[in-house]
Every structure is written in structure tokens, then in C-alpha cells.
N, C-alpha and C positions, 0 to 999 in steps of 0.2 A: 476653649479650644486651643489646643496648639500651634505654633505656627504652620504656615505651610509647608515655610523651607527647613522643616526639620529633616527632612530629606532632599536632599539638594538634586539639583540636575542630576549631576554627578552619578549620585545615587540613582537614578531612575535609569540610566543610560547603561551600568553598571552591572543593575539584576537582571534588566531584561537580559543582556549579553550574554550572562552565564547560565540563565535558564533556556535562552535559546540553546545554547551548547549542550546541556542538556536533553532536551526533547529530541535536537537532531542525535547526542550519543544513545539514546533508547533506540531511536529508529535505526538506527544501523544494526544494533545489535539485535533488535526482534525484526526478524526476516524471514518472507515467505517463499518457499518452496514452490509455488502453485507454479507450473508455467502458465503463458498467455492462449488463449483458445484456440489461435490460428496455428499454434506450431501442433499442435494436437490433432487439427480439422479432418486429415484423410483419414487417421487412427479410429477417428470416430463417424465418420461417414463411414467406414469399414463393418464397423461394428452396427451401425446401420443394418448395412445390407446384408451382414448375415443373421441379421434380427435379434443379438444380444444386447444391444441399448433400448432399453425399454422405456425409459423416460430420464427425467431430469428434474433438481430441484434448484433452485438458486437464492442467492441471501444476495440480495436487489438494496444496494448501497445508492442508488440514482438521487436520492433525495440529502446527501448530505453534505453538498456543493454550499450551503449555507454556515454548515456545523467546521467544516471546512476552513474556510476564510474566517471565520472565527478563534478556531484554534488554531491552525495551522499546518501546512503540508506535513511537519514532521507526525505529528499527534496521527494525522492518518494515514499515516505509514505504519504506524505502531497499531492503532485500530484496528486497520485491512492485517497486518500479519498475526494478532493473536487471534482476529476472527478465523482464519485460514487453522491454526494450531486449535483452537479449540474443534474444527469440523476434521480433523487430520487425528485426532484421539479417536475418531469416531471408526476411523479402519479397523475391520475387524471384530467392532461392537457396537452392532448398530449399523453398520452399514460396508457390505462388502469389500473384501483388499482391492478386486479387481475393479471396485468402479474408478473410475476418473476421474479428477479433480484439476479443477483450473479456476483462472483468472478470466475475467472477459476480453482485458486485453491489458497489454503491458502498463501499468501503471493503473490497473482499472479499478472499478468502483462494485465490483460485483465478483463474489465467486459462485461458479456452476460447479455440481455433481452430479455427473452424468451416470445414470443408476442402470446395474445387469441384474440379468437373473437367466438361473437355469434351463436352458430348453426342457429341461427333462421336469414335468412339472413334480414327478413324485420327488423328486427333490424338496421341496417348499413348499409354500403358499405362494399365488402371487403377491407382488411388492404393491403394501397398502401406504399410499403415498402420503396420505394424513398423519399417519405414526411416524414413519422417516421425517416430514419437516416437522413434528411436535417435538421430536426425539433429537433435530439437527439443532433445532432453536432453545431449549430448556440447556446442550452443552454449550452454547456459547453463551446465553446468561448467566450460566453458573461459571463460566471460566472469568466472566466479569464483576465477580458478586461483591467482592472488595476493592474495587477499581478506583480510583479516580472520578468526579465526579462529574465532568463534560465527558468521558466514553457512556455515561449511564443515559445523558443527552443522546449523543450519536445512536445507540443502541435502539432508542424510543424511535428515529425513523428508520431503522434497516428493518427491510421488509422482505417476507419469506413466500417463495410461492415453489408452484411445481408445473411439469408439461407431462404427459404420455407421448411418448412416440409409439405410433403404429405404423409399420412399414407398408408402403403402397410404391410398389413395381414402376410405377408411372410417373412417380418423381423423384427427381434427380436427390441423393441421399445430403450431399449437402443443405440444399434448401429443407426439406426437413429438420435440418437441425436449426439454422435459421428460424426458422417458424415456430418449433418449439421452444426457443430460448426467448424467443417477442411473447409467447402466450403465456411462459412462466413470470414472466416480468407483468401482463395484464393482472395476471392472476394474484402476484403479490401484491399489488398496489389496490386490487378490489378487499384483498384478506387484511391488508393494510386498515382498511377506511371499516372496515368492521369488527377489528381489534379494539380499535377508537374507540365505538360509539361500546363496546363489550367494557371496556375499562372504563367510562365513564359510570354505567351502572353497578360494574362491580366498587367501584371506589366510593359511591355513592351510600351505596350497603354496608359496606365498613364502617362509615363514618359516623353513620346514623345510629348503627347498633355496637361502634365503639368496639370495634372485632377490631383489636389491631394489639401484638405481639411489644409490649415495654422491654427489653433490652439493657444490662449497662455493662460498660465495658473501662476496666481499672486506666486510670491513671499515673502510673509510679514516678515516683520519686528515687532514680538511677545513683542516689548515692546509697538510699539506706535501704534499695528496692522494697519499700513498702508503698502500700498506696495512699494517693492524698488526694485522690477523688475517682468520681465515674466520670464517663461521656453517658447519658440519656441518647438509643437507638432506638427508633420504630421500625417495625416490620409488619409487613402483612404476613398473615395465619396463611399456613401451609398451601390452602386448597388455593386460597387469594391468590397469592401469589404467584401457582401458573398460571392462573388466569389473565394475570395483570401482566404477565413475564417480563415483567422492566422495574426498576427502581422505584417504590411507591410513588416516593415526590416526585421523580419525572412524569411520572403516570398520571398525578394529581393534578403539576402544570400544564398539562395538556389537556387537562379536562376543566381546565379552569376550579378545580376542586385546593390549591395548595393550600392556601389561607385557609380555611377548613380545616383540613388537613391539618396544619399546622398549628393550629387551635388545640387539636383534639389532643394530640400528641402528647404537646406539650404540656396538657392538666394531666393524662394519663402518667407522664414519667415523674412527673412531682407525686403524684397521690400513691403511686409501686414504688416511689425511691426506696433504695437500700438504706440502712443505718450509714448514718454519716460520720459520726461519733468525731467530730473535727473537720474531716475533708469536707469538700466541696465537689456540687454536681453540676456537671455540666450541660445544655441544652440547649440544642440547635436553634433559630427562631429565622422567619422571615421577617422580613423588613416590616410587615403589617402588622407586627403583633405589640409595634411601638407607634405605630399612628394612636393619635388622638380618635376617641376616648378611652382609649384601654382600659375599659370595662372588665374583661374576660382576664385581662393580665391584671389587675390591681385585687381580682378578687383572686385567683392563686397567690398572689404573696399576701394578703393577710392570712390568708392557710397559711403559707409559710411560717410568716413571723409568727402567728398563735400556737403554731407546733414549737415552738423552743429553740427554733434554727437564724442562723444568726443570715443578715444580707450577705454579707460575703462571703457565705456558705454556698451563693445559686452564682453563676457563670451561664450567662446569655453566647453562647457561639453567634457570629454573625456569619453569613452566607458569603463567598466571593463574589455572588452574582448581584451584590447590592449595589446598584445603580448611582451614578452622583447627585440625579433630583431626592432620589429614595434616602439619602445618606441627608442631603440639607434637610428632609423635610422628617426627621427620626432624631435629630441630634439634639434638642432641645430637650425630648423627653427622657432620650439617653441620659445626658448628664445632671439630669435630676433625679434617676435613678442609682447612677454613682455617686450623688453626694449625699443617697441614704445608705451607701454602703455594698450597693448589689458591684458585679464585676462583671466586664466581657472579654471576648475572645476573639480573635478571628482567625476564621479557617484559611487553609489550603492555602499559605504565603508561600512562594519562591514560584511561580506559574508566570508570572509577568509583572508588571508594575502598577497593575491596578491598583493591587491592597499595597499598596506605600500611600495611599490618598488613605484609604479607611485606618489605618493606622495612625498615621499625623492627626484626622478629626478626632476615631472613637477614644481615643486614650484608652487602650488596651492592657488588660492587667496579661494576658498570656496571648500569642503570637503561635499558633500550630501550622509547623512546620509540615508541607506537602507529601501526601505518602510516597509520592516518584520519586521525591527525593531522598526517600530515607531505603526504598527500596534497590537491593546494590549498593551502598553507600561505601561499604567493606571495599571495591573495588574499582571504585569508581572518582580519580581526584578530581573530577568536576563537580561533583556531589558533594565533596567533601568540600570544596572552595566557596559551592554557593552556600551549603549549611552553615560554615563559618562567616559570612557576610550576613545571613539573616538572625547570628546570634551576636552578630555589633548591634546590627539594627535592632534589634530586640533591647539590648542594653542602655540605647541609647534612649529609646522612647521608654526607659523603666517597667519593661513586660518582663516577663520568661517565656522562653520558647521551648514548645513540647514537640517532639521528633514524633509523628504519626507513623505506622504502619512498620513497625520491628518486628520482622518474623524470623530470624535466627541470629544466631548469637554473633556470629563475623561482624553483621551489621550491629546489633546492641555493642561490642565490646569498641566498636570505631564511633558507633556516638557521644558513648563516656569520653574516649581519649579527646573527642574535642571539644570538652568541656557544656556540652548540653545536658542541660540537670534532669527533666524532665521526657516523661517517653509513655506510648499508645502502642499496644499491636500485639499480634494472636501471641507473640514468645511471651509477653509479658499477663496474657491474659486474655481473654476469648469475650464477647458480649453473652452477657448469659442473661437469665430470671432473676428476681433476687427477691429475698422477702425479708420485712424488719421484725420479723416474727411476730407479728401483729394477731 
């Protein structure tokens, strides 16, 4: 093990600072439009009373006061404004210009869509409110589908519901709205808890009959843009997946299904790997899949090693979310997998200062750099300051650092310039299928 202080105070006090910097210059720059409910309230008590608000749907964020204080006010700044822009595409397709869109309230945790429709019914159908929120909720998970991997967290609790408003003479149109907005909120939180127990049987189904989509997606090598390995992605099959409408592994941890999950996966992208012909593949793992007696993982790498592939051909990703019990109690059989030759990784560096701890223990052969940060990176000298600080650090602990998430050239041609060798993301290559022509 390494020392401790391979990273000093210094260092820890340092990265936090600039990724702070960071998250808050996202949050300023992704900003929502929505106003707050109350400056809207007569507009729409108006609308009320001449009986063109017909109901209302809302994306019920109430439960992410946890997710929150975790990540941090900026992070849900950033959350609440692209959830806002991905339901803001939605004008015009999918859901009318003239409906309304707001916040619950200034700084809030919730936005409402207060839905019309034509008096004149030959106009339309009436508005089927199960399509509008199946239709509201499939664009905002797909506006997150490459995100970051704590908005895939938040995501698993924002919850979607709807109200009818039916106008009755009798009461006051304010409070109508009022009560519709309390029943949309019941009703997300009932649609919530039977989402749940819906994804734990569909995850369950997958798992069992091994339905799950293998994935790889290029790793280059930015001097001679060739590639010199994959990342191993799992997906859920098409159908799964609206079903599941969240992140598999988010979906799994909550179902208590990840370890599973992570099991399966993992024998799955070893046994679809593409020709490796030299490079090395990559493969995410949870902390469990190194607990003793790694049974399941000892019998994949003699697969391995009996197919002709060398250990330092397989690269173990490790998760940010790995714990410091989880980290003492994995470190022993880590380094007796490096001193047969196998290598790790670790994800999503430059978020905080956690992974400066898994980086000192794991002795990491490569250090992947956060996709936030590499996204904007073209224009952004914060981005640019803290990527150069995670490629001392990289240097210093004897890894390479691979720049995740390049998806146009401004950003690749500013990665090169600051001397990062290594690079992930859709400009360079998209996750696809891949066969060893077997």
C-alpha cells in the first residue's frame, strides 16, 4: 500500500476547491427558465375559470433533500435546470405551446405542467394523462442517458404524477389549484412505490434469463488515435428499459439486486468481449465482486488466462461510491490480483476528494477523468485547471489519465493541448455490439 500522504493536505483542500468551482460554473451556466407558481397563480386560476386548465402533471423532486446534501446545492441546480429543458423540448411535441410550465416555488424542488386542451372537442381526443407523464418521463431520462453518475441516483427518486382539474362554480379557482397540485404529489409518490416493487421484478427477470445488452465502447490513444482498449457497458433490452426508466445499476441498488447484477454483467462482457489483439478491456465491478471467496471471479479469469489473454489485458474499474470499510476490507485481494498482473481503474476523479483515498490504497494503473469535466472543457479555464491537476496527480501516483466523455472536437483538440494521452466519448466512438467472429 502506499503511503497516505501521497497526497498531502494540500492536495485534498486543493481539488475539492476547483471542483467546487466547477459544479457551481455548471450551475450558473445550466439555468432554468421556469418561473415560480405564485407569479403565475391568477394566470392560472384564470384559466381555471374559463375551464381551459384541465389538469396538471408534475416531476415531484420532494424526496431528493438526501441526494442533495450529498452532492451539493450546485449539482441541484444543475439537475432541477436540465430536468426543466428536457420537459421545455417537449413544447409543441408532445405536449402543447400553450400549456404552462413552472417551478413550485423559487428555488423549488418540483416542476408543474399545467395541461389545456381545446373546448372544441372535434379538435382532439381528450388529454390521456398516462401518455403525457410516460411521454414527460422517458424525455427526461433520455436527456440524462449519458449523465453523470449521482444525477442517475437523483433520477431513481424524482417522481411523476398527474391531477384532473374539474371546474366546480362552488370553489374558489385558486384552491382548486391547490388541491390539484397536493393530489398530483399523492399520486406521484403512490406511482413512486409501485415503480419499485415493478423494477425489482423486472430486474429480477433479466438477471435470471441473462436479458441484458453487452456493450463496448473504444478507448484511444489521442496521439496515434487508435484504440488500446474497450470500456465493457451493460444495458438493459429495449423493452427493459422503459420499464426500468432509470440507470440499470441504480435500479438494481435499490432493489437490492446490484451484486447480482454485477455478477452477471461482468461474466457476460468477458464472454461477448471484442478481439483484443494487444489492448485491454475494461470492466466496471462493485466492491463485492472482490470480497472473499471470489468464487465467481476466479472462475472468469481462468476463462481468461486459458483463452490466451494476458492479466494485464483485464482493467477492474472501481466505482467512486466504494466506501472506506469496503476499500480496507477488498485491498488485500486487490493486490494479489496486481501482483498476478491483472490492473485497475478508477472512475469519475475530479467530483471531490474522496477518490484521492482510493487512489493512494488501490495503486491504480489508469485514473478516468470525470465526464463534467471534460464536457466544455474547450471553454471552460476551470476545467482546464482542474484537468491539469488530476494529470500531476496521475503522474505522480504512476497511472494515466483517460479524459471520459469527448463529444466534439473543441473539447478533444483542448485535451491533446494539455498533454492527456488517453480519451472515451461518442466523437471518439459510440458503445456498440461487437463480435470476435467467433
Amino acid at each position: 500500500m502506499q503511503d497516505l500522504d501521497v497526497f498531502e493536505t494540500a492536495d485534498r483542500h486543493e481539488l475539492e476547491e476547483l471542483s467546487e468551482a466547477v459544479r457551481d460554473e455548471d450551475a450558473r451556466l445550466t439555468s432554468t427558465s421556469f418561473p415560480p407558481f405564485s407569479d403565475l397563480l391568477q394566470q392560472l386560476a384564470d384559466r381555471v375559470e374559463d375551464r381551459s386548465c384541465v389538469g396538471l402533471i408534475i416531476i415531484d423532486g420532494t424526496e431528493l433533500g438526501p441526494w442533495e446534501r450529498q452532492y451539493g446545492s450546485a449539482n441541484f441546480r444543475v439537475l432541477m435546470a436540465r430536468i426543466s429543458q428536457a420537459v421545455d423540448r417537449l413544447r409543441g411535441a408532445g405536449l402543447r405551446r400553450d400549456d404552462i410550465m413552472c417551478v413550485d416555488a423559487a428555488d423549488g424542488e418540483s416542476i408543474i405542467v399545467f395541461l389545456t386542451a381545446s373546448r372544441d372537442e372535434s379538435v382532439g381526443p381528450p388529454i390521456d394523462f398516462e401518455t403525457v407523464v410516460n411521454r414527460v418521463k422517458r424525455q427526461v431520462f433520455e436527456g440524462f442517458a449519458s449523465s453523470e453518475w449521482w444525477f442517475h441516483h437523483a433520477l431513481e427518486q424524482v417522481a411523476f404524477g398527474s391531477s384532473l382539474i374539474i371546474r366546480n362554480d362552488s370553489v374558489e379557482p385558486r384552491r382548486e389549484l391547490y388541491r390539484a397540485i397536493r393530489k398530483a404529489r399523492i399520486d406521484a409518490q403512490v406511482s413512486q412505490r409501485e415503480l419499485a416493487r415493478q423494477r425489482q421484478r423486472v430486474l429480477g427477470h433479466m438477471i435470471a434469463q441473462r436479458k441484458i445488452t453487452s456493450l463496448y465502447q473504444p478507448i484511444v490513444d489521442l496521439g496515434t488515435m487508435t484504440n488500446m482498449g474497450y470500456e465493457a457497458l451493460s444495458r438493459a433490452e429495449t423493452a427493459d428499459a422503459d420499464r426500468l426508466g432509470v440507470h440499470l445499476f441504480v435500479a438494481a441498488a435499490r432493489a437490492e439486486l446490484d451484486g447480482e447484477l454485477d455478477q452477471t454483467c461482468r461474466t457476460l462482457s468477458i464472454r461477448r468481449r471484442p478481439a483484443l489483439t494487444g489492448g485491454a478491456l475494461f470492466v466496471n465491478s462493485l466492491p463485492q465482486a472482490f470480497y472473499e471467496p471470489m468464487k465467481d471471479l476466479e472462475a472468469v479469469l481462468s476463462q481468461w488466462e486459458a483463452d490466451g489473454l494476458l492479466p494485464s489485458q483485464l482493467v477492474f474499474e472501481v466505482t467512486e461510491n466504494t466506501t472506506q470499510d469496503q476499500l480496507r476490507r477488498i485491498l488485500p485481494n486487490v493486490h494479489k490480483l496486481q501482483a498476478r498482473g491483472y490492473r485497475f481503474a478508477v472512475d469519475d476523479v475530479g467530483t471531490g476528494t474522496s477518490n484521492l483515498q482510493l487512489i493512494a490504497d488501490l495503486e491504480p494503473a489508469f485514473i478516468k477523468m470525470d465526464i463534467s469535466l471534460t464536457r466544455g472543457i474547450a471553454t471552460s479555464t476551470r476545467k482546464q485547471a482542474l484537468a491539469l491537476y488530476l494529470l500531476e496527480l496521475a503522474q505522480r501516483s504512476d497511472a494515466r489519465l483517460i479524459a471520459e466523455g469527448i463529444e466534439n472536437q473543441a473539447d478533444l483538440e483542448t485535451i491533446k493541448a494539455l498533454n492527456i494521452t488517453l480519451g472515451q466519448g461518442f466523437l471518439l466512438g459510440r458503445p456498440a455490439q461487437m463480435s470476435r467472429g467467433l
